[in-house]
C-alpha positions in Angstrom: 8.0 -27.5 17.5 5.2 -29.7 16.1 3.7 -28.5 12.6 0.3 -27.8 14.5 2.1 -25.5 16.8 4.2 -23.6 13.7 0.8 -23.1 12.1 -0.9 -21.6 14.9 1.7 -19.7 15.8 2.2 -18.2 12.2 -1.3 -17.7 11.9 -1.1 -15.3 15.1 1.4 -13.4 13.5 -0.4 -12.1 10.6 -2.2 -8.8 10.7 -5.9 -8.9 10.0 -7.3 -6.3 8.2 -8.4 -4.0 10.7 -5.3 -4.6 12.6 -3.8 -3.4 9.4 -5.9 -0.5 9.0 -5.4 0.6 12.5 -1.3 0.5 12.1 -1.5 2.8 9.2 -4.3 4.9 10.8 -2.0 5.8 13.6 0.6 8.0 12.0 -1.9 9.2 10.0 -3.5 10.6 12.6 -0.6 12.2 14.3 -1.4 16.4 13.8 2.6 16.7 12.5 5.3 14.7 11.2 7.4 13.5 13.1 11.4 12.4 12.1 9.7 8.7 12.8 7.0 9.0 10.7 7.4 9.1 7.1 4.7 9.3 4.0 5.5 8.6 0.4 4.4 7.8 -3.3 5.5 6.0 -5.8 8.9 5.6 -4.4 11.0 2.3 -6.5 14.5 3.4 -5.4 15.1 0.3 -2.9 18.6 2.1 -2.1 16.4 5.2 -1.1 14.1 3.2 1.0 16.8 1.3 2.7 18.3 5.0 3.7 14.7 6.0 4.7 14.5 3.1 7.1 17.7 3.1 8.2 16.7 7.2 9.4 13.6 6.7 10.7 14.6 3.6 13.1 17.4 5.5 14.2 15.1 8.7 15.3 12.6 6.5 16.8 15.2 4.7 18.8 16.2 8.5 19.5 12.9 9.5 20.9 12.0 6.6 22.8 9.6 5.3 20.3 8.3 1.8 20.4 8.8 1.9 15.9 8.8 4.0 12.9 6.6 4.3 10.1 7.4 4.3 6.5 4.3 4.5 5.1 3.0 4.5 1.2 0.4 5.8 -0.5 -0.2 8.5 1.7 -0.4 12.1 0.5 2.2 13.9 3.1 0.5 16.8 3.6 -3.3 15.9 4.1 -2.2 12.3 5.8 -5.3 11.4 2.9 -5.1 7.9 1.3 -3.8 8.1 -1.8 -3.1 4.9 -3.1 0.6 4.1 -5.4 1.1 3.4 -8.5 4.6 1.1 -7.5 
């Protein structure tokens, strides 16, 4: 691969920002929680967070979903932005 072709093609792989927005909007918007969707705060334990995406890829590949979410800054029980202080 030429380094034109690399660069276009990494540039197509970033997320814009409202491509960004929209993939945290999504689970936000879901009315429950599901076992593949997952909100925290302030969360620095990267043991913890390895288990959490280790659980939540293994229930989405449970129930047929395309991916989880482990989303932060997001207050679990309003789906509100919240921001993180991590």
């Amino acid at each position: 691969m030429d380094a034109d072709t690399y660069h276009r093609a990494a540039q197509s792989a970033v997320m814009n920002q409202r491509e960004l927005i929209g993939l945290v909007n999504r689970p936000r918007a879901l009315p429950w929680r599901d076992r593949w969707v997952e909100f925290k705060r302030n969360n620095d334990n990267p043991p913890l967070i390895g288990e959490y995406i280790s659980a939540l890829a293994n229930e989405a590949c449970l129930r047929d979903q395309p991916r989880a979410y482990l989303v932060f800054g997001i207050d679990n029980q309003t789906h509100n932005v919240v921001g993180d202080k991590i």
